[in-house]
C-alpha positions in Angstrom: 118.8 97.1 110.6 115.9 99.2 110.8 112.4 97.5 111.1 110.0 99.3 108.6 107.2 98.7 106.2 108.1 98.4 102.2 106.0 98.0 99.8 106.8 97.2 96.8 104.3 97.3 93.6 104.6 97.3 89.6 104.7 100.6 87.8 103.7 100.4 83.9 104.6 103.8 83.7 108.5 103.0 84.7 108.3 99.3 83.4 109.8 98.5 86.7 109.7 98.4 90.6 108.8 100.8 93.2 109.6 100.5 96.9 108.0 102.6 98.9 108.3 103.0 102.8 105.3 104.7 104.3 106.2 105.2 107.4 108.8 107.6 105.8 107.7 110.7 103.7 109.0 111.0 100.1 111.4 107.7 101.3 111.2 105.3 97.7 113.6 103.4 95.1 113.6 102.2 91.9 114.3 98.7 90.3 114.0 96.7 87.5 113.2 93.6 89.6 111.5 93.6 92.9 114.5 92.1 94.6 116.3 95.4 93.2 114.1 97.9 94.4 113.9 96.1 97.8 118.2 96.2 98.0 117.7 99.8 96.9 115.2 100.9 99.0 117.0 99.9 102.2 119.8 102.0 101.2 117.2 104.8 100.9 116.1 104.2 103.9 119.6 104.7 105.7 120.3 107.7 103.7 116.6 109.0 104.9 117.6 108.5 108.7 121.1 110.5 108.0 119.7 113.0 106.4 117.0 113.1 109.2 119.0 112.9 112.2 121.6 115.8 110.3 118.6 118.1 110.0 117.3 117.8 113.4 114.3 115.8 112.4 112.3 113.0 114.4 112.4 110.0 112.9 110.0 107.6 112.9 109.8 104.4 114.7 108.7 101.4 112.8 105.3 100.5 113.2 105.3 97.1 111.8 103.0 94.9 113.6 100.6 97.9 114.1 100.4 99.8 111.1 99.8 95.5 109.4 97.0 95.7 112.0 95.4 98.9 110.8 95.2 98.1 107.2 93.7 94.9 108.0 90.9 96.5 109.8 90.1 98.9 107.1 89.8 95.8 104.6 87.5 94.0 107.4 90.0 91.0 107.7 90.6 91.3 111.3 
């Protein structure tokens, strides 16, 4: 299981869930609950490493801890 960031947020425009993972570019899913759209995005997320690793691309590693640390420090909470 791979460790990255998701975040998930409400879209009006789709009247559901988007799951988004930063850390990997164009990397997203879709649901009409947030549970969905987290169950979908991780099977984005192993589809986005195979077709990665197919093409000869690097792949990210997860940032986790740091990348939580960075957006705290822009909002001043750290």
């Amino acid at each position: 299981m791979h460790k990255y960031t998701i975040e998930i947020f409400y879209s009006e425009e789709d009247e559901g869930y988007i799951a988004v993972v930063p850390e990997l570019p164009g990397c997203s899913a879709f649901g009409e609950t947030e549970e969905e759209a987290l169950k979908e995005v991780k099977v984005a997320i192993e589809l986005w490493i195979e077709a990665a690793k197919k093409e000869g691309r690097e792949i990210p590693k997860p940032k986790g801890k740091e990348l939580l640390k960075a957006v705290m420090e822009v909002k001043g909470e750290v």
